[in-house]
N, C-alpha and C positions, 0 to 999 in steps of 0.2 A: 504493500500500500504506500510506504512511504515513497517508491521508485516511481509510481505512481504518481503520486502527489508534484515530484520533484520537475518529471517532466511536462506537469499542464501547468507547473508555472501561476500565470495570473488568470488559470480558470479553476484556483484551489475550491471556491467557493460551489465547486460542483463535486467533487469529492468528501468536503466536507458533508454534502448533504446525503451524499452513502452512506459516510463513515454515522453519521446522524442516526440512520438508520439500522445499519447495522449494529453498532451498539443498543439503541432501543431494544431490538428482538433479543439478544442474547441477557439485555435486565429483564425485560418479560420472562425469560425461560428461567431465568436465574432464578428469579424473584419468586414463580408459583413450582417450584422446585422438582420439574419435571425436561432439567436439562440431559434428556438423555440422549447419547450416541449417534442413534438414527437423527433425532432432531439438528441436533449440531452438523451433522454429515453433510444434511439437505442442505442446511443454510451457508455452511462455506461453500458447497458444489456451485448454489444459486452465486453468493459473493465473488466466485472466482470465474464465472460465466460473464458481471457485472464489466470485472475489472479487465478479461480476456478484452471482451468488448468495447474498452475504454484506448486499450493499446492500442490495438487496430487504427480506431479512429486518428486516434493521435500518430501514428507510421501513414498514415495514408493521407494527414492535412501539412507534415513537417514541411512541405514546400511549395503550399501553397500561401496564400492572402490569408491570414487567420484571423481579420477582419471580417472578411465575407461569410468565412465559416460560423463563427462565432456564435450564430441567431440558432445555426445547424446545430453544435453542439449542445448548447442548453436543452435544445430540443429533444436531439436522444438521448442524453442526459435526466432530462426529467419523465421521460419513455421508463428507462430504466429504472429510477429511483421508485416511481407506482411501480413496478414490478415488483419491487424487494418490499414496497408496501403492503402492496397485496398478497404478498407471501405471509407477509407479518403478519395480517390480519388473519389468514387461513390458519396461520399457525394458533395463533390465538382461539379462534372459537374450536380447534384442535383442542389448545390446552382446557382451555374452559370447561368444556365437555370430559375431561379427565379428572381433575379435581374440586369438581363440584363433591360435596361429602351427600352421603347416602342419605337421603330423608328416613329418617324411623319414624315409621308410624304405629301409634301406639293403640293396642289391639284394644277392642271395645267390648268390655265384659259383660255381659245383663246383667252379672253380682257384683258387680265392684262395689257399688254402693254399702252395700251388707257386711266388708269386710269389717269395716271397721270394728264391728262388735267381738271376733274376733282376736282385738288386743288388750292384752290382762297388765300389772303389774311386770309381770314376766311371760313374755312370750319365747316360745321355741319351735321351730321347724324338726320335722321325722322325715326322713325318704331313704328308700333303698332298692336295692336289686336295680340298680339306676342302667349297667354299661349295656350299650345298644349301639356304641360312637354314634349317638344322634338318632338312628332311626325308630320306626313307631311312634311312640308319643313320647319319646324323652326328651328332644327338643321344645315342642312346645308346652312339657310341663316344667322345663325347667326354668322357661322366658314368663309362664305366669307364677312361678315362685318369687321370682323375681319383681312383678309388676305388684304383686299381694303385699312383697315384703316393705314395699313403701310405704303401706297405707299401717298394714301390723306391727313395724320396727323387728322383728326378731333378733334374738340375744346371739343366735346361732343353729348353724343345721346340725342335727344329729342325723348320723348317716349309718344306717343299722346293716352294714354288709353286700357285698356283692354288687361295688361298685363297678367293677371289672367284670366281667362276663367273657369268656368263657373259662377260660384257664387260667387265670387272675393276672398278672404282673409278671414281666422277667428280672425287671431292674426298677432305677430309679429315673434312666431314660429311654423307658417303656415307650415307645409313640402312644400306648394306649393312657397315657395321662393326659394327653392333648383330645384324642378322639372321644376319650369317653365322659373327661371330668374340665379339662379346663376351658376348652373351646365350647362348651355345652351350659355350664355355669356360668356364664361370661356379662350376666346381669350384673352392671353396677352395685345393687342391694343387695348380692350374694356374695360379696367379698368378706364375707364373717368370718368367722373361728365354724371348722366343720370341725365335730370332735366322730370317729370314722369308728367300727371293729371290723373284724374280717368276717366273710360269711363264706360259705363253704367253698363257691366259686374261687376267692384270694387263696385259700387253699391245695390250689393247685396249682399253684405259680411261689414265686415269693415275697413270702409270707414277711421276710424281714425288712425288705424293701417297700411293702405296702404301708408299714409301721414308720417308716424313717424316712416319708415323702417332706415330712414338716422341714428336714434338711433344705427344699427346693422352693416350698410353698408354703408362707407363714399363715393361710388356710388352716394347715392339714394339723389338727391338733390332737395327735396321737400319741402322750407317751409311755405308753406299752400296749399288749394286746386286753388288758382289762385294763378298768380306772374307772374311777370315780370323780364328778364334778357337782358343786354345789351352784346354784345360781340364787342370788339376793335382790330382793328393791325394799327398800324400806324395811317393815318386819318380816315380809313374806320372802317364805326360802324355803326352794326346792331343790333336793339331791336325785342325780340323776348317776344311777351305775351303768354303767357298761361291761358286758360279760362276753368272756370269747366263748362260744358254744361248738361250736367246729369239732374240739378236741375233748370235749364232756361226751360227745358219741360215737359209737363203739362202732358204728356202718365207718366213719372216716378213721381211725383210729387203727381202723384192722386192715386198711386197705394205704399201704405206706405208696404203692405203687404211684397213686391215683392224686393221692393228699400226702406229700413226703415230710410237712411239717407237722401233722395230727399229732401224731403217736408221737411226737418231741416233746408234744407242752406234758408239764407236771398237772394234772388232774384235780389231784388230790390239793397241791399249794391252792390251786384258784376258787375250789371248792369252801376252802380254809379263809381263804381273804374275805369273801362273800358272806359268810357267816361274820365276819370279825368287823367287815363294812357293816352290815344290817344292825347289827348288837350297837356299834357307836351312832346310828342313824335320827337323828331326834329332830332333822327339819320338819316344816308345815306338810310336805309334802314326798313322797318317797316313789321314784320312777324304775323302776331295771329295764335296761333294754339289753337283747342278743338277739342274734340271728334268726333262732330256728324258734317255736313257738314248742309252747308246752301243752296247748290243746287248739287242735284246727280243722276244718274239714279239709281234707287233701287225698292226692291219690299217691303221695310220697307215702315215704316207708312209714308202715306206724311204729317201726323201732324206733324211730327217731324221739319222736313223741314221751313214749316208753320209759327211754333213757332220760329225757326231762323231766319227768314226774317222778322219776324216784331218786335223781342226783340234785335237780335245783330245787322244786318244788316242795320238801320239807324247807330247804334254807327260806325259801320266799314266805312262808308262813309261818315259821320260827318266834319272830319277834310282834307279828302282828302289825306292822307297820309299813309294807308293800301298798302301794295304792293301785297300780298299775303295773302289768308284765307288758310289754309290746315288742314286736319283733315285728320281722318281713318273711322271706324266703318261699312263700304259697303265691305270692302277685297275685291279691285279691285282697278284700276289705273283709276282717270280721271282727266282732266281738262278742266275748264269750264270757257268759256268769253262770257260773256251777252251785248247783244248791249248796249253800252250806260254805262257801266258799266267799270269803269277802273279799279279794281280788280281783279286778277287772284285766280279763287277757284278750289284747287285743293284735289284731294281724295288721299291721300296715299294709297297702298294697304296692305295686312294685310302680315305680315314677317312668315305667317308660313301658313296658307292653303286662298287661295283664291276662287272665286267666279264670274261667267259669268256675263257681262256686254254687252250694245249694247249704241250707239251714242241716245242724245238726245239736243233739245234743244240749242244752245251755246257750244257743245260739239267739242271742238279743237283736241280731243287725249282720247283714251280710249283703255285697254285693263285687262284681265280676268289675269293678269300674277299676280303673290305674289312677293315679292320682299319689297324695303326700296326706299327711298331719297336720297339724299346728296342735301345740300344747298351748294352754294359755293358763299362769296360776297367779291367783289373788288368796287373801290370806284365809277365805272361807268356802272357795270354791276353786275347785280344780276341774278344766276343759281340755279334753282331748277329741279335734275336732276335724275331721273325716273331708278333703276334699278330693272332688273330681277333677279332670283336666279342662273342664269349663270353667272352673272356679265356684261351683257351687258345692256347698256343707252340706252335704247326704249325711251324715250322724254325727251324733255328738256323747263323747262320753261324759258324765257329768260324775263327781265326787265331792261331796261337801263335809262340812267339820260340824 
């Protein structure tokens, strides 16, 4: 350019108005930060076209009147200058049409309205049996947990197992933490504390890596495969345990092949803890959540079940003080009051594809819908409260003091 410039002498004023130009496009591109490659390629090819075109002129007037020429020059001169305008401009509504940001529009519930009833003192999210990486309805129930949780505030998600599906986790940079939990969760209102346990699926993979995601994602609030957390507002407080169930039964336990961490965990220590938790337990309110349910209608093994009512199900009723069992793993909604039995056991259903269910036994409430929880506890009533993937409360469990 400058060689350029050197030889039109006293017609700089015509280069300047390239040069004008040319810089303009290259702050456009700069500036909506899509100066990419191709872009830049096009516009020195076109620039170098400009100036090819400039030499020419100027080797073919060097001896003539460049007086006479003069009117001529400006002329294609300004020919050329709209060319590199016009380029500018295409490139523009180019880029425009590139970084325009995505309108979200924000989905229109018939219950929004209703939510707000809802939020307690202390609110809490429940989902499980989530990993689909997105499909069925785990996307969009996890976009209206998200739109709910605006209106509910929740404290945080409890994530009761079998996040992952099918064979749980390899590592800690599993791609399935992207496909099935972070890109799926990715509502602004669900950047909480998930406090996670493993459900038999994470059992097939590993198991120590599922546990030690919190290393990557100050989410993931796991630290061990059981634990206990208390939540407070003012007087009212509620403990919430978490129990790994996976290794309390003897179908996974026996079968190392299938589940190679089962038969590792100590039994008996977590059995021990759970009684030792229950006995210091003196909140307003007392939750357990695991995996696998201790009474459900299902077409799974009733060893399963079995094995829960004779290893947890004295601890749960030990001290008197359990308000609620809840768990996942059926992907269906139930709950279950047994005569005699002052516990309420209830089936979360699975947040992304569900599963046909029919009334048995103690059955209060049952139905095939996919959906989450919300717990909600105030200091004389405690709400465990059943949603669909429309956003509507199909049941409610109620317990008061």
């Amino acid at each position: 350019m400058y060689v350029l410039m050197g030889a039109m002498q006293n017609k700089r004023f015509i280069v300047t108005l390239l040069l004008r130009n040319s810089v303009d496009i290259l702050k456009f591109l700069i500036k909506k930060r899509v100066l990419s490659i191709s872009n830049v390629k096009k516009f020195l090819i076109r620039l170098k076209q400009v100036c090819n075109n400039f030499v020419v002129i100027l080797h073919s007037i060097r001896n003539k009147k460049r007086k006479k020429m003069k009117k001529c020059i400006i002329l294609i001169a300004m020919l050329l200058v709209s060319g590199i305008s016009l380029y500018a401009q295409s490139t523009a509504d180019e880029v425009k049409t590139m970084v325009q940001p995505t309108r979200l529009v924000q989905k229109e519930y018939t219950t929004r309205a209703s939510w707000k009833a809802l939020k307690g003192e202390i609110t809490l999210y429940m989902a499980n049996d989530l990993g689909r990486n997105g499909y069925y309805d785990q996307k969009p129930i996890a976009e209206l947990m998200g739109e709910m949780a605006g209106t509910v505030d929740p404290k945080c998600v409890i994530a009761a197992g079998d996040i992952h599906h099918f064979n749980g986790i390899a590592s800690l940079q599993d791609p399935l933490w992207m496909t099935n939990y972070e890109q799926i969760y990715s509502h602004p209102d669900l950047m909480l504390d998930w406090f996670p346990i493993c459900g038999n699926h994470e059992y097939r993979g590993n198991t120590t890596a599922f546990m030690n995601y919190g290393t990557v994602s100050r989410r993931w609030m796991m630290p061990s495969k059981y634990y206990t957390r208390v939540f407070s507002h003012g007087t009212t407080t509620v403990r919430v345990v978490m129990i790994d169930t996976t290794p309390l039964l003897d179908k996974y336990r026996n079968d190392p092949e299938t589940y190679p961490d089962a038969c590792k965990e100590d039994m008996q220590a977590q059995l021990s803890w759970l009684d030792s938790t229950l006995k210091n337990a003196h909140e307003d309110w007392v939750i357990v959540i695991g995996h696998h349910p201790v009474y459900a209608e299902t077409n799974k093994s009733e060893d399963e079940r079995l094995d829960m009512q004779k290893r947890v199900m004295p601890i749960l009723h030990k001290y008197n003080n359990v308000d609620i069992y809840a768990c996942g793993h059926i992907h269906n909604f139930q709950h279950i009051r047994k005569k005699g039995d002052k516990i309420d056991y209830v089936v979360n259903s699975s947040a992304s594809l569900s599963r046909p269910v029919k009334p048995i036994d103690g059955t209060v409430f049952c139905s095939p819908a996919d959906g989450f929880s919300v717990i909600t506890a105030d200091k004389q009533l405690l709400r465990m409260t059943m949603i669909d993937k429309e956003g509507n409360a199909i049941h409610e469990i109620k317990r008061t003091k």
